[in-house]
N, C-alpha and C positions, 0 to 999 in steps of 0.2 A: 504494500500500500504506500502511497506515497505523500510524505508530510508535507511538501515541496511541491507544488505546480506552479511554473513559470514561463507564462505567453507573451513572446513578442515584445517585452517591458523594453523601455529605452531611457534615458533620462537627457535633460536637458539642462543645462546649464547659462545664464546670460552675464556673461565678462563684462564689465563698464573701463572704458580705458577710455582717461582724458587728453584731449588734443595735447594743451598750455598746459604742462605743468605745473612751470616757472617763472617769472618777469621780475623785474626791480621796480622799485618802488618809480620810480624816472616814468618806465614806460606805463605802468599805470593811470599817472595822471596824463599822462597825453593821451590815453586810452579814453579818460571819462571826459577831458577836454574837446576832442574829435567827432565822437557817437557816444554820449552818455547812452542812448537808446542799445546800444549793438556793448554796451559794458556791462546793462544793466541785465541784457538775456542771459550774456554768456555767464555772467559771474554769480547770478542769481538762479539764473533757471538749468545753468548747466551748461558749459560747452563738451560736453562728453558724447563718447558713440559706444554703441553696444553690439557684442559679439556674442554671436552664438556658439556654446563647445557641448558635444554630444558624449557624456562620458562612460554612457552605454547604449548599446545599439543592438536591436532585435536578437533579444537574448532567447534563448529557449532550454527548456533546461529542468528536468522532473528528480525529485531528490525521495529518496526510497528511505523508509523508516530503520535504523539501526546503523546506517551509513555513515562511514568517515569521510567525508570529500574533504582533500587538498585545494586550496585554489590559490593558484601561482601567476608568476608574468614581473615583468618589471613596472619598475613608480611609475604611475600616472597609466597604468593599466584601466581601473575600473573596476578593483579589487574592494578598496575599502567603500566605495560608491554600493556597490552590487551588493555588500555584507549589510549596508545599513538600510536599504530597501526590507532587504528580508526581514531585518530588525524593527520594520515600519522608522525608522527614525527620520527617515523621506519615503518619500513615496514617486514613483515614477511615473515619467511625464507621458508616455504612451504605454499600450499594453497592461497587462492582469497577473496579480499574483494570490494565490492560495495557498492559506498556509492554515495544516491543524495541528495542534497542540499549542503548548505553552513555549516560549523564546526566553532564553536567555541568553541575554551578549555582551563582549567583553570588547571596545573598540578602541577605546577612549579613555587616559587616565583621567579619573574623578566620576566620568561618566553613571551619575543614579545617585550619587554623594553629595549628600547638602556638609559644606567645610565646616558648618557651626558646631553640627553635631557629632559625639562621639564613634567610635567607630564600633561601639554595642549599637546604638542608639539607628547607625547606619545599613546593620543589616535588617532590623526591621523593616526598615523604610525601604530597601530595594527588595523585601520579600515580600510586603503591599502591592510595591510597582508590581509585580510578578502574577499578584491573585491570588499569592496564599496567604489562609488564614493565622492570628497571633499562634495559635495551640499546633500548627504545619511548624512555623518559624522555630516557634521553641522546642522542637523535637529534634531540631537542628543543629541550633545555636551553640551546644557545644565541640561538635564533628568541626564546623565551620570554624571557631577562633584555632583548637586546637591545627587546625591544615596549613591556617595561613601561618603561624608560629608567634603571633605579635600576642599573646596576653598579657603581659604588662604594661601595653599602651590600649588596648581597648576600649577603657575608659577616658582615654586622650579624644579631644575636638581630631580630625580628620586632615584638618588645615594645618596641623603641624606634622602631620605624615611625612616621611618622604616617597618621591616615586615608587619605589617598590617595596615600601609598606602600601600603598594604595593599589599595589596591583596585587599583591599577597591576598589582602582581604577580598578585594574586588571579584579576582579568580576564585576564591572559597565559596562568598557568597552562591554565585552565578552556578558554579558545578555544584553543589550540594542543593540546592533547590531544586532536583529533579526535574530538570526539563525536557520538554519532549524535544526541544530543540536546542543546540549550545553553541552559538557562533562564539570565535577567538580569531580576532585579528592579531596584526604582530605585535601587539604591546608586550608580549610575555619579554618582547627580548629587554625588556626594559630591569625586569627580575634577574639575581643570580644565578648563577649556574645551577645547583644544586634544587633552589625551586623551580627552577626550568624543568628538569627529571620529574621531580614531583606531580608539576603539573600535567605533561606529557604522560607521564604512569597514568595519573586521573581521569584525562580522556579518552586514556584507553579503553579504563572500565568503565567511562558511561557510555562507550558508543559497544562493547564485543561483550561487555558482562550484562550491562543495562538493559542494552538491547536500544539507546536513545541514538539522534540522528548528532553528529557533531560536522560542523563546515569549521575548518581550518584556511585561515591564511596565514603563512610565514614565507621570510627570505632563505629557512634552514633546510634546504632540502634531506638532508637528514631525517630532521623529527617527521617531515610530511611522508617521506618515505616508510618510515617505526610503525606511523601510525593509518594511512589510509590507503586503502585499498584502490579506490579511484579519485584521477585528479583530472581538475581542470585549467586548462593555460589561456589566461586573459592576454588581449593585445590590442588595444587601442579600442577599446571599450566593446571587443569583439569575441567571442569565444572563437580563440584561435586552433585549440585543439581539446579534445576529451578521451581519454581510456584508462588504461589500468597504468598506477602512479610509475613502476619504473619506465614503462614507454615514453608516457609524458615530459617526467625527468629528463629522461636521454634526449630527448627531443628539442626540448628546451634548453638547456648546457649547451647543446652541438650548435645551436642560435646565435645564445651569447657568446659563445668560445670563436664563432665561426672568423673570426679577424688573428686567431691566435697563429702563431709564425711556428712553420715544424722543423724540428733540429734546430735551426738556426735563425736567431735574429741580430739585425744589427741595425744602431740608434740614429735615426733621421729627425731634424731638425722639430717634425711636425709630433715628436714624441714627449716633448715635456721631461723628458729624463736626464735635463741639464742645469747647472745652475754655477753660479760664482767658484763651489769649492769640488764638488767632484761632477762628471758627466759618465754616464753610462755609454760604454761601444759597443762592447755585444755580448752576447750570452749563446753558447754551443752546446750540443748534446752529443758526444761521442762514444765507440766503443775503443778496446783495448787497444787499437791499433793508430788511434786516432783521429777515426774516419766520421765525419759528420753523419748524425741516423737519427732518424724518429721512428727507429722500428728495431728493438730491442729483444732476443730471449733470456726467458726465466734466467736462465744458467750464464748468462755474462754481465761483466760490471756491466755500468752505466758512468761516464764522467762528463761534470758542467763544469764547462770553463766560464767566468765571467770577467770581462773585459772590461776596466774602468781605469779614468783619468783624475790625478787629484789636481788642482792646480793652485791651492794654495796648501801649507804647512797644516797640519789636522794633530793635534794632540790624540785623538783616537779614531777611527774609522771601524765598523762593522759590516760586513757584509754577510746575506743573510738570503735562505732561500725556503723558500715551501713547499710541497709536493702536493695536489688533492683529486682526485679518484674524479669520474664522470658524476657523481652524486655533489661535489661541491664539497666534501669534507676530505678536511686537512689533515693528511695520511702523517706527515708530520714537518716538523720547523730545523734547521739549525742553521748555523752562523761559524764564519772564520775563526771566531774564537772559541770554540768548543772546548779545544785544548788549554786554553787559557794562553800560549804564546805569544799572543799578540795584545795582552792586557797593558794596557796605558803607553803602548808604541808608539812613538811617533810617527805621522806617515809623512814623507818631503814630495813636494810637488813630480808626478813622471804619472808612468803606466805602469797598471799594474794589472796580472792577471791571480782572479780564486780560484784554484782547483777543486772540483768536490766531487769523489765517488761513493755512489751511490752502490751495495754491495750486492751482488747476488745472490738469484734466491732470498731477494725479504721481501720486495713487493709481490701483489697475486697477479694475476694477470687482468690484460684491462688498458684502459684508455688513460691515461695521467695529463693532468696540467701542472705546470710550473711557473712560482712568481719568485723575482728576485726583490731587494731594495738593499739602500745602503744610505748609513747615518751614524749618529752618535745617539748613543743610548740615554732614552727618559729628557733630551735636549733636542734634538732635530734631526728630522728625515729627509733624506738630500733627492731621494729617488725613491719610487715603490712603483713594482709592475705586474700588475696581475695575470695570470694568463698566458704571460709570454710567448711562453713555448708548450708543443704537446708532444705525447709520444705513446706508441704503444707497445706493451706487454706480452710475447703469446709465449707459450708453455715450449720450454725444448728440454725437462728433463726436471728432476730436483721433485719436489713435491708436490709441481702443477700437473705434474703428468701421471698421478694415480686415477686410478679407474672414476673415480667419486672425486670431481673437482672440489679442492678443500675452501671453504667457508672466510671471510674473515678480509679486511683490508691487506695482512701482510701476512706473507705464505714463508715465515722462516726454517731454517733446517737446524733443527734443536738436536742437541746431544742426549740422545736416548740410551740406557741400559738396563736391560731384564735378565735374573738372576733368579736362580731356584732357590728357595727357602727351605733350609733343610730340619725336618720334623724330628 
């Protein structure tokens, strides 16, 4: 059955953007001197013009009870537009939406929260908003403070919150009110790590234990991955694509990635990877021999050379690189100074290349991006590149190559021994 019906909705939006922004005070009196009449329209009645922006567009779109939907796309997609329709928080300007059951939604820090009152005082109020009765509330009230973790401020006014005390509670409320429905836009990222887990654990179990309908949007394709089964990818207020979330995913990454340089790049003027004290040249992906490749097996290193110019004196310089899987998560990080070597070095204006091999047999197999940057640490970032470069993974041996492809971001080859116990 479907909690979700949604025909043809579209929204609309009207932009106001002023001709004059600016004058001095000079040209305004010659202004009211000349055409007091033609001063008195534009400055009274308005010299502005009005544009139209469509920030969703003949949606369609049926959402099935107990359902996890993902819904992904870059800023200014029509993501958080589209969550608060469903939310009724607007309403759109063509087309019909049906919705049965109860909502609860999470968009907006403060969102349902009067700042005067305490943050006991605030879960009532957004379990009102909701339609449940005081005796529903209070059977709650203690699941709810205990989730969020904040009981020694609950009796605190709201307004001295900070952000992620307001979204601690915020997310308590909303998921423990049993809704038939649980929208979460990305405010979680606003929480720590650890209640990020939390939370994500929780909509697991209201949407696969519950049996409730949960619409997620985030930028982690990770979590959206953990947790729904189908997703959908917004584009320009359009549903660009719909299916099962790792197609989506891939689909989407292979988008944004699609500008990304293979093996090798090297830095041109229109890259921003320059500045007063060091400039980026290039960055290479080679194997043993030192043959430029974006196409690597299991069983041989990997090495990134990075190419970079300082030109003035640096009491320290870091340079620093990231590896992250087709999913968007960061396989892992490290930096020139690992070893500690190069701890408060001075670096004297020239070129300089980092070597860094990457070892065999740790990554699994699969499609890889790489970002570089380089800076001084907790003081300033000279360069950062996301994406740089790709390259791919395939099995020639090592533990990619057993019958049952083994599970898990890194495929290492651990030292194993089994030994009889003697009775």
């Amino acid at each position: 059955m479907s909690v979700v019906e949604i025909k043809n909705i579209s929204k609309k939006y009207r932009i106001m953007r002023q001709k004059e922004r600016y004058g001095t005070l000079r040209d305004t009196l010659i202004n009211i001197t000349k055409n007091p009449f033609r001063f008195f329209k534009n400055t009274i009645l308005g010299n502005n013009t009005r544009e139209e922006f469509w920030a969703l567009k003949n949606i369609n779109l049926d959402i099935k009870k107990g359902e996890a939907i993902g819904i992904i796309g870059a800023n200014g997609a029509g993501k958080s537009t589209f969550l608060k329709i469903i939310s009724r928080i607007t309403f759109p300007t063509t087309g019909e939406i049906k919705i049965r059951g109860r909502v609860a939604s999470l968009l907006e820090i403060g969102t349902g929260f009067h700042p005067e009152l305490t943050g006991y005082e605030n879960i009532f109020l957004n379990g009102a908003i909701m339609g449940m009765t005081k005796k529903e509330i209070k059977a709650k009230l203690n699941d709810i403070i205990k989730f969020a973790g904040i009981e020694k401020f609950i009796d605190t006014p709201v307004k001295r919150y900070s952000s992620g005390m307001y979204i601690r509670l915020a997310f308590s409320v909303a998921a423990h009110m049993e809704p038939d429905i649980l929208i979460v836009d990305e405010v979680l990222a606003v929480g720590d790590v650890s209640f990020q887990k939390k939370c994500l654990g929780k909509m697991n179990e209201v949407a696969k234990k519950q049996g409730r309908t949960v619409l997620f949007v985030s930028h982690n394709m990770a979590a959206i991955q953990n947790l729904c089964e189908r997703c959908i990818l917004l584009e320009n207020g359009m549903i660009k694509k719909r299916g099962k979330t790792d197609e989506i995913i891939s689909y989407y990454l292979s988008q944004t990635n699609g500008n990304t340089t293979i093996g090798e790049y090297k830095h041109s003027k229109n890259d921003f990877l320059a500045n007063d004290f060091v400039e980026l040249i290039s960055v290479k992906l080679t194997d043993q021999n030192g043959d430029i490749s974006a196409d690597f097996g299991s069983t041989e290193d990997i090495y990134m050379l990075i190419e970079y110019k300082i030109k003035k004196e640096l009491s320290t310089l870091v340079i620093d690189a990231d590896i992250k899987n087709e999913d968007g998560l960061t396989i892992f990080h490290s930096t020139d100074n690992d070893d500690g070597k190069l701890a408060g070095e001075k670096r004297v204006p020239g070129t300089y290349i980092s070597r860094c091999q990457i070892p065999k047999s740790l990554l699994n197999t699969g499609k890889y991006f790489v970002g570089v940057g380089g800076g001084i640490p907790k003081i300033e970032q000279f360069f950062h590149a996301k994406n740089i470069l790709s390259f791919n993974l395939r099995s020639t041996g090592g533990p990619t190559s057993v019958d049952s492809p083994r599970s898990g971001v890194v495929c290492p080859e651990l030292k194993w021994e089994t030994t009889l116990k003697m009775i």
